[in-house]
C-alpha positions as CSV (number, residue, x, y, z in Angstrom):
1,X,-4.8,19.8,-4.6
2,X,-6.4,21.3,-1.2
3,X,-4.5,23.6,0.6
4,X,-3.6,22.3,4.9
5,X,-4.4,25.3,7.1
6,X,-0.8,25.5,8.5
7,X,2.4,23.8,8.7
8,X,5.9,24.3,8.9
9,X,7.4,27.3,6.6
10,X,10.8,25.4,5.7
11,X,10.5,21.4,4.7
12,X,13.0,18.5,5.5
13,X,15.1,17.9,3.0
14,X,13.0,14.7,2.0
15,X,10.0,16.6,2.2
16,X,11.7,19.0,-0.2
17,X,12.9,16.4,-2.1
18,X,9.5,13.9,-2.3
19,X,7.1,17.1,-2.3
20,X,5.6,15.0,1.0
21,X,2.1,16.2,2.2
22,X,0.4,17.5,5.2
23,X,-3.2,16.9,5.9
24,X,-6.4,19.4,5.5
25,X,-8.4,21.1,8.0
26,X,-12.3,19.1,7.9
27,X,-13.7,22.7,6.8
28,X,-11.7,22.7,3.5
29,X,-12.1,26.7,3.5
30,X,-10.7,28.2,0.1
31,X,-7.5,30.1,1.4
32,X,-4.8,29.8,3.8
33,X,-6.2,32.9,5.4
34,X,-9.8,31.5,6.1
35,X,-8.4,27.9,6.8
36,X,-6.1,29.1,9.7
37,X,-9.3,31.2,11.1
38,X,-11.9,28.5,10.8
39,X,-9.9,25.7,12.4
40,X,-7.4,27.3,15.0
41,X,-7.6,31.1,15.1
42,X,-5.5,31.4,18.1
43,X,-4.8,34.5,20.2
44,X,-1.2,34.5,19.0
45,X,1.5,31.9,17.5
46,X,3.7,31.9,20.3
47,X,6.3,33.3,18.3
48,X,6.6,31.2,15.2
49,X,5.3,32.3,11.8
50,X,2.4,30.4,9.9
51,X,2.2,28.9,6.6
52,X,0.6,26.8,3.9
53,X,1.5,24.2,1.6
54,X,0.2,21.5,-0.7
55,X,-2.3,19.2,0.5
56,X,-1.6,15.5,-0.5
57,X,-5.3,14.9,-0.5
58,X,-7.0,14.4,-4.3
59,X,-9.5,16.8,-4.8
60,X,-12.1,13.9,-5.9
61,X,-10.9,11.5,-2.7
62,X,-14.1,10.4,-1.1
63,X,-15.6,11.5,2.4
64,X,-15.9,9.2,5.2
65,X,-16.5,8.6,8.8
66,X,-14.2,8.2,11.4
67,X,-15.3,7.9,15.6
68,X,-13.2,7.5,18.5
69,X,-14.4,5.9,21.9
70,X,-11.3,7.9,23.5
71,X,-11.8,11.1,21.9
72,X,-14.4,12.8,20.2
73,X,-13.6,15.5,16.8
74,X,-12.9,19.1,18.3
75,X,-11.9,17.5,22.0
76,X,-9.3,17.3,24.2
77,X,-7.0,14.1,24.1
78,X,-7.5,11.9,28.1
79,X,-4.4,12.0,29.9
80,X,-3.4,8.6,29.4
81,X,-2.9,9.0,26.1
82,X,-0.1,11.4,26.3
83,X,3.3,10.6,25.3
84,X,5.7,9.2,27.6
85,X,8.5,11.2,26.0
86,X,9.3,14.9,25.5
87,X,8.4,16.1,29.0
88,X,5.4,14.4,29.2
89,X,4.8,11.2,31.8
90,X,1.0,9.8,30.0
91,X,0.5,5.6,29.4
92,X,1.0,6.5,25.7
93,X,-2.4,4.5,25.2
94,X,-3.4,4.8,21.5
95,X,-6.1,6.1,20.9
96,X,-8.6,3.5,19.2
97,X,-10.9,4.3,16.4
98,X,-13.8,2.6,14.0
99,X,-14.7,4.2,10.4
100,X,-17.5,3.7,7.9
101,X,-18.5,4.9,4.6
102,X,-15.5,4.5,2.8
103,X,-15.6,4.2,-0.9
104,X,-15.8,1.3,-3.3
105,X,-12.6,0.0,-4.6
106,X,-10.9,0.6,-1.4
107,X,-8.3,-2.4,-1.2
108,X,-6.7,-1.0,1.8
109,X,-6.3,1.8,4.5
110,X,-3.8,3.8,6.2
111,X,-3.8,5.7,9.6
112,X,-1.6,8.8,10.3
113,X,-1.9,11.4,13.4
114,X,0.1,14.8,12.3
115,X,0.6,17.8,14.3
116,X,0.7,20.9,12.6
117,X,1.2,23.1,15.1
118,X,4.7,21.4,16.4
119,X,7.3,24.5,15.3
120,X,9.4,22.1,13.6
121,X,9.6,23.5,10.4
122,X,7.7,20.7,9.1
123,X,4.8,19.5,11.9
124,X,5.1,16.2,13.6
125,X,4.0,12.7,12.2
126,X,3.1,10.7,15.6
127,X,1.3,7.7,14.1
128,X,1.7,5.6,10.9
129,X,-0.2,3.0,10.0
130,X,-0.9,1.2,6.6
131,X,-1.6,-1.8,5.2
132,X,-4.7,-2.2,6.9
133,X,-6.9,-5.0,5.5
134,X,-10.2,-3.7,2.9
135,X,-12.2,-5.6,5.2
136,X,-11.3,-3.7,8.2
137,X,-13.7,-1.2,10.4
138,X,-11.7,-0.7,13.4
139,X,-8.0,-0.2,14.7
140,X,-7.3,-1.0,18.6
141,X,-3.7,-1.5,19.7
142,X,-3.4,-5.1,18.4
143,X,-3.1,-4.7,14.8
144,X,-4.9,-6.8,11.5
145,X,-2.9,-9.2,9.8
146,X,-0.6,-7.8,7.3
147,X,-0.4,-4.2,8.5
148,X,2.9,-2.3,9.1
149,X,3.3,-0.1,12.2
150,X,5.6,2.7,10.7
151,X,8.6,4.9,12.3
152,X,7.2,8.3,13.4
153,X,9.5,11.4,13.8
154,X,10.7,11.0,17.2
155,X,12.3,7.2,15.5
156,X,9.3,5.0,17.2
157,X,7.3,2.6,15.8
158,X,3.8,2.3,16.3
159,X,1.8,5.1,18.2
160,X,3.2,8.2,19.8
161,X,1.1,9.8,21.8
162,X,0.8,14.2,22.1
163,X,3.0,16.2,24.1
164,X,3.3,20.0,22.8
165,X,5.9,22.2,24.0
166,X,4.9,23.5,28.0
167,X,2.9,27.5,27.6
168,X,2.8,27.3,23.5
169,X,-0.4,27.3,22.0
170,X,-3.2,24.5,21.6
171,X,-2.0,22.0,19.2
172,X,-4.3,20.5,16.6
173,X,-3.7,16.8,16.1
174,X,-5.3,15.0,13.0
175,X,-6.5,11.8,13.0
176,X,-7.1,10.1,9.7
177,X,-7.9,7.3,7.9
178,X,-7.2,6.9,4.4
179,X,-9.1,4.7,1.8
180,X,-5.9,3.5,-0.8
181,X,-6.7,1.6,-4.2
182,X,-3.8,-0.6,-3.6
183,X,-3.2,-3.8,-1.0
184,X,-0.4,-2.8,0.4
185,X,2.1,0.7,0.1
186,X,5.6,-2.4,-0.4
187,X,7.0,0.1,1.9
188,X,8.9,-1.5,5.0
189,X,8.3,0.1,8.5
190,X,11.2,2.5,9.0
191,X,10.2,4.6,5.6
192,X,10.7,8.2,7.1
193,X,7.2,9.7,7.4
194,X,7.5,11.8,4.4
195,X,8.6,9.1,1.9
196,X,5.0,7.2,2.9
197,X,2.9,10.0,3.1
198,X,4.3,10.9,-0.4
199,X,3.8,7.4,-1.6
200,X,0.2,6.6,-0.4
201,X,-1.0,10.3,-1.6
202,X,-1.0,9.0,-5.4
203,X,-3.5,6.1,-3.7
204,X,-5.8,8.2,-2.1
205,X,-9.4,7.8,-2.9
206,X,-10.9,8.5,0.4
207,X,-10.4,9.9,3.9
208,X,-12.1,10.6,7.0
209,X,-10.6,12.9,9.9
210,X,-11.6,13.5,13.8
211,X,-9.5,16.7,15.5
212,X,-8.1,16.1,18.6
213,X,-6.7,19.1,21.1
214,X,-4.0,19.4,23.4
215,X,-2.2,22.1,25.7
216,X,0.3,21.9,28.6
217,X,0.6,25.0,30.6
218,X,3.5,26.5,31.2
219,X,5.6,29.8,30.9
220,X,3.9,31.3,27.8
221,X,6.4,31.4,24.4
222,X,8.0,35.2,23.3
């Protein structure tokens, strides 16, 4: 299994309990050290510690190709798709995106946006997704037939947009799209985001990932 570039040092008790997954840094350097460097090297972690863990991504899962009209890989998020929660006042407009390239045998997909930066102890899921139809290319904010909108960690369904803490470092928020060799996960919409992350990462035979950033400035963390 690849190793993510940084997430929370202690896991939920589900987490703990599922071994749930966090996603991988696009650069896939070979150790924690060179992953945090290559995809975030900040100037400091506002106070919280840094740490690996297991990726939930096969080694052999396919590359593919995922674009976003509202947000290109390595830029910032527009404002109105900022959470309308947490401190923040955005639209919440989800962010829309269109993939290609996936591989053959793919009989569904699933969408997830984590933040590993949130100091949670165990990131932030903001989006869940799965379900999607094989013959899909796209997701806007109407959704195909047959998918589920899942429950993310704040307890909403469907789309949550980013809001990081005011003055802590630049998040890194991970959009992907996963390939699955199954129709559907038979998970229903409230699964905690751990219990389908575990779930669809023995299903996994491709992804593709865009990097979106966001910062609110504030008082800087101790």
């Amino acid at each position: 299994m690849k190793t993510s570039v940084r997430t929370a040092i202690a896991l939920s008790a589900v987490a703990a309990a599922t071994g749930a997954w966090t996603t991988v840094a696009q650069a896939h350097p070979t150790s924690p050290a060179a992953a945090h460097d290559a995809v975030h090297a900040p100037s400091g972690d506002a106070g919280y510690g840094w740490a690996a863990v297991r990726e939930g991504v096969p080694d052999s899962a396919a590359h593919f190709t995922v674009t976003s009209p509202d947000v290109r890989d390595g830029g910032t998020f527009p404002t109105d798709a900022y959470a309308n929660a947490f401190g923040c006042a955005g639209a919440n407009r989800q962010v829309r995106l269109a993939w290609h390239g996936a591989p053959r045998g793919t009989r569904s997909y699933a969408v997830t946006m984590y933040d590993p930066d949130a100091p949670s102890g165990s990131g932030f899921w903001h989006w869940l997704t799965w379900d999607i139809p094989a013959d899909a290319t796209a997701l806007g904010t109407d959704l195909p037939s047959g998918a589920v909108a899942g429950t993310d960690d704040a307890g909403v369904t469907g789309y949550l947009g980013p809001c990081p803490p005011a003055g802590d470092v630049t998040h890194h928020y991970w959009i992907s799209v996963y390939a699955l060799d199954v129709p559907t996960l038979a998970l229903p919409a409230g699964t905690p985001a751990a219990v389908t992350t575990f779930t669809m990462s023995g299903h996994v035979i491709g992804y593709a990932r865009l990097t979106a950033l966001a910062h609110r400035p504030g008082p800087v963390a101790e």
